[in-house]
C-alpha positions as CSV (number, residue, x, y, z in Angstrom):
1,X,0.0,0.0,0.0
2,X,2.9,2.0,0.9
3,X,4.2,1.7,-2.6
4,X,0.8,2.9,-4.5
5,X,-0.1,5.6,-2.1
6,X,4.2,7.2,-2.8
7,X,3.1,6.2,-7.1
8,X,0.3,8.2,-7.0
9,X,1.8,11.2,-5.3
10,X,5.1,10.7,-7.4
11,X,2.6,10.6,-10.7
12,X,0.2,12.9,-9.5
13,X,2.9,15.8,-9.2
14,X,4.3,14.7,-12.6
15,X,1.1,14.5,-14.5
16,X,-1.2,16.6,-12.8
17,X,-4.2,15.6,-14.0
18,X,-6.3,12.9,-11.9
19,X,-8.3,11.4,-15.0
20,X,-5.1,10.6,-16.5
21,X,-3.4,9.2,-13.4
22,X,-7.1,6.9,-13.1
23,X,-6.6,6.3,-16.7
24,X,-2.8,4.9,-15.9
25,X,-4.0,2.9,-12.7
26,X,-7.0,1.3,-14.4
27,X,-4.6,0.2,-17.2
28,X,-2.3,-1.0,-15.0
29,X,-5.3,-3.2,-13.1
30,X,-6.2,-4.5,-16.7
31,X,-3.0,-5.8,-16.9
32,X,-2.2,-8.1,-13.5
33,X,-6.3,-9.3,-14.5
34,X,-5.3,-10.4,-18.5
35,X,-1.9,-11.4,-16.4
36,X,-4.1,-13.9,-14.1
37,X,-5.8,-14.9,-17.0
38,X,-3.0,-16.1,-18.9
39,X,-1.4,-17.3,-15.7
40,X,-4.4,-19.8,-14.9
41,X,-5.2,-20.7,-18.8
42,X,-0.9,-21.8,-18.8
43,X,0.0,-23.1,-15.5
44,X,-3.5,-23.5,-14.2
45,X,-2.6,-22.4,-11.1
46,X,-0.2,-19.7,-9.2
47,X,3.0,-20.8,-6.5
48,X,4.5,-18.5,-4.3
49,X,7.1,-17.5,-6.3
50,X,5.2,-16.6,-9.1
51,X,2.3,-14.4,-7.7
52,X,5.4,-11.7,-7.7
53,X,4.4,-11.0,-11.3
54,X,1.7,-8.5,-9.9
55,X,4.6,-6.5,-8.6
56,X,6.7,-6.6,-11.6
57,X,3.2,-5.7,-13.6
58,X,2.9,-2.8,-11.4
59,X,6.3,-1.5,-11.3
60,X,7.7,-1.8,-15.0
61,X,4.2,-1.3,-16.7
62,X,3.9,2.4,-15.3
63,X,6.9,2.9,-17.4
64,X,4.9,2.4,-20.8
65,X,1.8,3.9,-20.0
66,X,3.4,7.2,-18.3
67,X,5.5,8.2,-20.9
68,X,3.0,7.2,-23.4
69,X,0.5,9.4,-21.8
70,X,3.3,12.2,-21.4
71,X,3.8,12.5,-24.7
72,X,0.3,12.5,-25.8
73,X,-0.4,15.7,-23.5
74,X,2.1,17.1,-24.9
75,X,1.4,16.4,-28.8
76,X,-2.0,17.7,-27.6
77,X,-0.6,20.9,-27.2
78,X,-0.4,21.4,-30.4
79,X,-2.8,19.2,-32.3
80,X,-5.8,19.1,-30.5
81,X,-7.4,16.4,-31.9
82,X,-6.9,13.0,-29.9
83,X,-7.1,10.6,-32.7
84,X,-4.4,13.2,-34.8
85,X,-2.1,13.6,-31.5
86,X,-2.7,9.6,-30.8
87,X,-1.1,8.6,-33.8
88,X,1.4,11.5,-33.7
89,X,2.0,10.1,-29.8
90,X,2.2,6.7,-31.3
91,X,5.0,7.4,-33.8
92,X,7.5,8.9,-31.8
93,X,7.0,6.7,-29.1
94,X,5.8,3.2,-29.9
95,X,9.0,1.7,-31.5
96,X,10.9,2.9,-28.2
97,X,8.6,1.7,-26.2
98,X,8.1,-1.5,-28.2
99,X,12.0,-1.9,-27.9
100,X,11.8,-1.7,-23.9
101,X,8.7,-3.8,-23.9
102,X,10.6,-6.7,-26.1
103,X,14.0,-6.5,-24.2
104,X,12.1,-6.7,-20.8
105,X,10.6,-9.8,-21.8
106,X,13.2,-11.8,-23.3
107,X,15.1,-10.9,-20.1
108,X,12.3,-12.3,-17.9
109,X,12.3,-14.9,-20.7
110,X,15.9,-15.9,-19.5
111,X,14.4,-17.3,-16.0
112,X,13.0,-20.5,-18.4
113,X,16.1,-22.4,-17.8
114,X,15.9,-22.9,-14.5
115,X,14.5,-26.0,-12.4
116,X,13.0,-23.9,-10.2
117,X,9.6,-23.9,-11.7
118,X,8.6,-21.0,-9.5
119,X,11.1,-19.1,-11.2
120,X,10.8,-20.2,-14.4
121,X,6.4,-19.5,-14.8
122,X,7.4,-16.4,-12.9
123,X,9.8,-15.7,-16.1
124,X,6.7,-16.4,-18.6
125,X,4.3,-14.6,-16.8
126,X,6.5,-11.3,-16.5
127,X,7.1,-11.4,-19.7
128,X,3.8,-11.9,-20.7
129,X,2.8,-8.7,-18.4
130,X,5.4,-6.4,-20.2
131,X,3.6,-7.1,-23.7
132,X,1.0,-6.8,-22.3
133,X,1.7,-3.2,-20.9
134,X,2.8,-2.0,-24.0
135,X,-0.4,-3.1,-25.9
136,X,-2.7,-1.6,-23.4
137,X,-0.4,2.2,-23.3
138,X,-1.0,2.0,-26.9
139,X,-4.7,1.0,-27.0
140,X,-6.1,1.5,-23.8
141,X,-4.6,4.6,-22.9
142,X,-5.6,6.7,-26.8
143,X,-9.1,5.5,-25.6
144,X,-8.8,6.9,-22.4
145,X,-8.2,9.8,-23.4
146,X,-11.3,10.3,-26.1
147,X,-14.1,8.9,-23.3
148,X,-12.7,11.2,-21.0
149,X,-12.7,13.9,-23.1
150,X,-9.1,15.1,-21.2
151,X,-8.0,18.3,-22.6
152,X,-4.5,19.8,-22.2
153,X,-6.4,22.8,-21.1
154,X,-8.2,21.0,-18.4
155,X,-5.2,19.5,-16.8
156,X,-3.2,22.3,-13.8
157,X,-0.4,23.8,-14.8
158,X,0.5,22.3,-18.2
159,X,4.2,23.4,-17.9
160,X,6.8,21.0,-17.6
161,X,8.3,20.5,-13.7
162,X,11.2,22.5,-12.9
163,X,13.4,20.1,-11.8
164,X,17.0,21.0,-11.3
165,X,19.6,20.8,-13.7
166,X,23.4,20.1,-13.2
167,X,25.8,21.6,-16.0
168,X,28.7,19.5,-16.5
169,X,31.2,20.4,-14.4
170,X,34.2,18.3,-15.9
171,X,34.5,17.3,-19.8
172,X,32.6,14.1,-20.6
173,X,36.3,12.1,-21.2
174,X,36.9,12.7,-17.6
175,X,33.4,11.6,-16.6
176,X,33.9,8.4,-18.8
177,X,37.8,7.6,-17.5
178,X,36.3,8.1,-13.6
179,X,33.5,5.7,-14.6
180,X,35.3,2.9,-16.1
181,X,37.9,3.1,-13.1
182,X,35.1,3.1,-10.6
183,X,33.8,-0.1,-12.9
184,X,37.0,-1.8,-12.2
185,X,36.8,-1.6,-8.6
186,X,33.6,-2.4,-8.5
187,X,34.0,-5.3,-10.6
């Protein structure tokens, strides 16, 4: 509970408008349900291990649907029109985001190996979960929008956050050279 209540404050002061931040919720609640679907219809069951999917559905799904839905206020800006800024929205983000959503997988994907069947449905449901993030940012979210009428005028303050900025202090070759000799240690 902790977690949600600090999301939606963290969203709430990034988006600023509380249809949109429903919009991203319900979204990510469609998710974890087609998750359990697909979960029961494969394994016909859940173990301990692999109810963590909800988490991961949670935590890495609000990372397609809020920039998605970013963007889109902010194509709205300037084109008005969902279904125009939708497939403006769409194009500039959606191969991105399709990368993230692929490489996220096939890294849950990786956990198939394993013996530890926990792990390894765990793996396949995740993965499942990121598609099925994407799809829904790209779908789900456009439709949002238009049923809810949200207008770029109707969300507060529609200027982006000030957040502060750092200049580079020291040229990027010394940044680079610290790096790697802090990745030695490390390593």
């Amino acid at each position: 509970m902790f977690s949600v209540i600090m999301l939606v404050i963290i969203l709430g002061l990034g988006m600023r408008s509380k249809l949109v931040l429903l919009g991203v919720f319900i979204m990510l609640a469609l998710g974890v349900v087609f998750s359990i679907a697909f979960t029961l219809v494969m394994f016909e069951q859940f173990n301990t291990l692999s109810l963590v999917f909800v988490i991961m559905v949670f935590g890495l799904g609000i990372d397609f649907a809020v920039p998605f839905s970013l963007r889109l206020m902010e194509v709205m800006k300037t084109h008005p029109e969902v279904s125009e800024a939708t497939y403006i929205t769409t194009k500039d983000t959606g191969a991105a985001l399709g990368i993230c959503a692929v490489t996220t997988a096939l890294a849950f994907l990786s956990f198939l190996p394993t013996e530890y069947t926990g792990l390894a449905e765990l793996g396949v449901i995740s993965a499942f979960g990121m598609v099925m993030a994407y799809v829904l940012s790209l779908t789900f979210m456009p439709a949002w929008f238009v049923i809810c009428k949200i207008k770029v005028e109707n969300i507060k303050n529609t200027k982006s956050l000030a957040l502060p900025t750092i200049k580079m202090a020291y040229p990027a070759r010394t940044i680079l050279c610290v790096s790697a000799v802090l990745f030695v240690v490390a390593l």
